[in-house]
N, C-alpha and C positions, 0 to 999 in steps of 0.2 A: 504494500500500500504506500505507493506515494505521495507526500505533502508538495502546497502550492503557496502560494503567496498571501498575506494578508487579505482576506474578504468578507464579506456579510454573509451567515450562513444561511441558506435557505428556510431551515426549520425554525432555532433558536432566534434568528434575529440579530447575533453577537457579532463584532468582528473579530474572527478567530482565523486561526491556520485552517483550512481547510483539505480535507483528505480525498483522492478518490477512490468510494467506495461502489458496491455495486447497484444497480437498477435491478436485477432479478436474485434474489440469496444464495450465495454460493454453495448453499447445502442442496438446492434442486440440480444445479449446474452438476454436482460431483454425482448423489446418488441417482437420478432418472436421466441425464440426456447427455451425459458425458459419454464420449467411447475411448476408453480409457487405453483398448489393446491401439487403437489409433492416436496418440496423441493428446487423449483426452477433449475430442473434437465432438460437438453436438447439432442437431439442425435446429439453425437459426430460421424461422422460420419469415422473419423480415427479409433478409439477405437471398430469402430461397437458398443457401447456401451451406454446408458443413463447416464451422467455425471452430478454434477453440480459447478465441479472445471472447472474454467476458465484456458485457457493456458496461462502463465503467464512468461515473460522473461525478466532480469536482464539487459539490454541492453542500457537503456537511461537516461540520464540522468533528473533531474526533470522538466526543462527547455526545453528542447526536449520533453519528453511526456505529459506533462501537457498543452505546448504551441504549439509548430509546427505542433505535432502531432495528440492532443486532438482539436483543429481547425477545422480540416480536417474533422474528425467525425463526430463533433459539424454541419456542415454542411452538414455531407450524412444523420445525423439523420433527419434534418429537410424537404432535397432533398425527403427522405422515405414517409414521412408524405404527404407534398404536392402531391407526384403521388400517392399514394396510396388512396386518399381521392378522385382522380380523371385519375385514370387510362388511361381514353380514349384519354385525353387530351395532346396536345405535351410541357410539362414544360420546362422554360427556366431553364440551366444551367450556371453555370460561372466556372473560372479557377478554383476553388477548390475541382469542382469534381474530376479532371485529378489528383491534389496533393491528395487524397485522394483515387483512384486507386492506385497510385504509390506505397504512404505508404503501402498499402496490398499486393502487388503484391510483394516487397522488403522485408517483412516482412517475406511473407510466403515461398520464395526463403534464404533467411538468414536459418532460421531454418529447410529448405532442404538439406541445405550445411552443415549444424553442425550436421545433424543423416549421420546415415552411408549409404551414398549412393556413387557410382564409382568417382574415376576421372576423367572418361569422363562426366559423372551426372554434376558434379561437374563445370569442364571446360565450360559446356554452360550454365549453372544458373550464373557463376562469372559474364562476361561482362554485362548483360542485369542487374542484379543485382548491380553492379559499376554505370552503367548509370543512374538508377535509385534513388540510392543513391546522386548523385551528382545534381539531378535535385532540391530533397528536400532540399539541402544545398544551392539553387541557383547559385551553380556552370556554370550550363548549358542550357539554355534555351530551350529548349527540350529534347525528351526522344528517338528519333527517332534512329536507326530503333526496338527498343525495342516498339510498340507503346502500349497504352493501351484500351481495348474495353470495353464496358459494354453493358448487357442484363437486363432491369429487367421484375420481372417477378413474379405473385402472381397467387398462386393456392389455393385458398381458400377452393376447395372440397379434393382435396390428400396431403395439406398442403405441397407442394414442398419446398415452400418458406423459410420453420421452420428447418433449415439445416444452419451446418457451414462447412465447407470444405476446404482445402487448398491445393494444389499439381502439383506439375510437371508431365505434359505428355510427354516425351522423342521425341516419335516417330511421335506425331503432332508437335512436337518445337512448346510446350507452356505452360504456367504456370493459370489453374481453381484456381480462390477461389471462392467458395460462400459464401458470406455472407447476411443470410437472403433474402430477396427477389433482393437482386444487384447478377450477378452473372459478372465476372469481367476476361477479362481474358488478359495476357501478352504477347505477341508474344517473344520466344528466338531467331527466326529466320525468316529469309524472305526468304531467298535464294531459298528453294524448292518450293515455290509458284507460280504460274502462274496467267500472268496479269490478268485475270478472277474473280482467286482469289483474290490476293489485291485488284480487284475493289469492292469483295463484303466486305473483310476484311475493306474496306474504312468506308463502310457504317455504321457501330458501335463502328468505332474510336470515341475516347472521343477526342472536341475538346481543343487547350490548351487557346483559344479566349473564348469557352461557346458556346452554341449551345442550342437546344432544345431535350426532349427524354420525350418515353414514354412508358407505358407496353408493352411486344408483346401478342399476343395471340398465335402463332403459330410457328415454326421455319417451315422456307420458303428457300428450299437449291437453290445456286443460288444466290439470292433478300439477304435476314437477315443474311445466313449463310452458310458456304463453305460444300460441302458434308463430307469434310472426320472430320469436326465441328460438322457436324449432327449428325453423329452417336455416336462423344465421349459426347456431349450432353444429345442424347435418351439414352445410357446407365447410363447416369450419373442419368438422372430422375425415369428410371426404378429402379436404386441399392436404391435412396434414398425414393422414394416413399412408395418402400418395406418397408424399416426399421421402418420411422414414423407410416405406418398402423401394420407394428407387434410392435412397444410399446404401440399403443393404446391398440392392444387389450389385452396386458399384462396385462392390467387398467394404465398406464402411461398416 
């Protein structure tokens, strides 16, 4: 981890030395999308490309990332483990899954806003992005109406899971990341939604009390997930599913 120059730290506000630390946790990078007999190389799934540089941004200070930050992690790694070892089962969660969406969902909307994307892009990544940021700060006691959801989800025959991703869908008002087998997603907007929807949207909110979750096996539109969710989903599985079985057969 190398340090930079005197600057204002993204999260804290402070001016401190600033580190660059990572956008996606390097504990998904090692255990689900590293290929480790290669170089330790994963599909980047932005680059369309087999990578094994991590994305990496100047942003925090060391106190922020090593603590606040790396916390949050420290917990979805372990969160990983436990459902993973036991999938069918409903694991309990607590508050630090929610701070540990947020961090990603903030993250990956931050470095939305900094490529070149419109000022209307731009205008609805800000607010939910503010919100988000302020939550991590304990500014706010919730995230609402920004809320945060999670899927997880292990494909162990088309390796779905071995994927990092991060992105704004505009035209759903909402913000995918996946990471490794969490796929995690941000609502920008409610407004267009119908109480139908939010009832199903309800159902995969992450609570900010803890709750319990567990693998799904199926998207069930309706029940786990809103139709017009389904489909940017099913594409989403079909684009990466692709990519992972053509780097195997590269020999990747």
């Amino acid at each position: 981890m190398w340090r930079c120059s005197i600057k204002r730290c993204h999260l804290c506000g402070q001016s401190r030395e600033l580190v660059a630390g990572h956008i996606f946790p390097a504990f998904v990078c090692k255990k689900y999308v590293s290929d480790v007999d290669h170089g330790g190389g994963f599909l980047d799934l932005e680059g369309m490309r087999v990578t094994n540089r991590q994305l990496k941004r100047a942003w925090f200070c060391g106190e922020c990332d090593n603590e606040v930050l790396s916390k949050t992690e420290n917990y979805a790694a372990r969160f990983c483990e436990r459902i993973e070892g036991d999938p069918t089962t409903a694991h309990i969660y607590d508050e630090h899954l929610l701070r540990f969406a947020v961090s990603i969902s903030w993250r990956v909307a931050k470095g939305c806003m900094e490529e070149s994307t419109s000022q209307q892009e731009r205008e609805m990544l800000k607010k939910p992005s503010r919100r988000w940021k302020e939550f991590l700060r304990d500014e706010r006691p919730n995230i609402l109406p920004y809320s945060q959801h999670l899927f997880v989800v292990f494909d162990n025959t088309g390796g779905l899971h071995k994927a990092l991703r991060g992105a704004p869908f505009f035209d759903e008002r909402l913000l995918l990341s996946q990471v490794g087998p969490l796929f995690l997603v941000g609502l920008l907007d409610r407004t267009h939604l119908s109480l139908k929807d939010i009832a199903v949207w309800g159902r995969s909110e992450i609570d900010p009390a803890g709750g319990t979750l567990s693998a799904i096996s199926e998207w069930r539109v309706g029940e786990n997930v809103t139709e017009e969710c389904a489909s940017l989903f099913g594409q989403h599985e079909i684009d990466t599913t692709r990519r992972i079985l053509g780097m195997r057969r590269r020999g990747r």
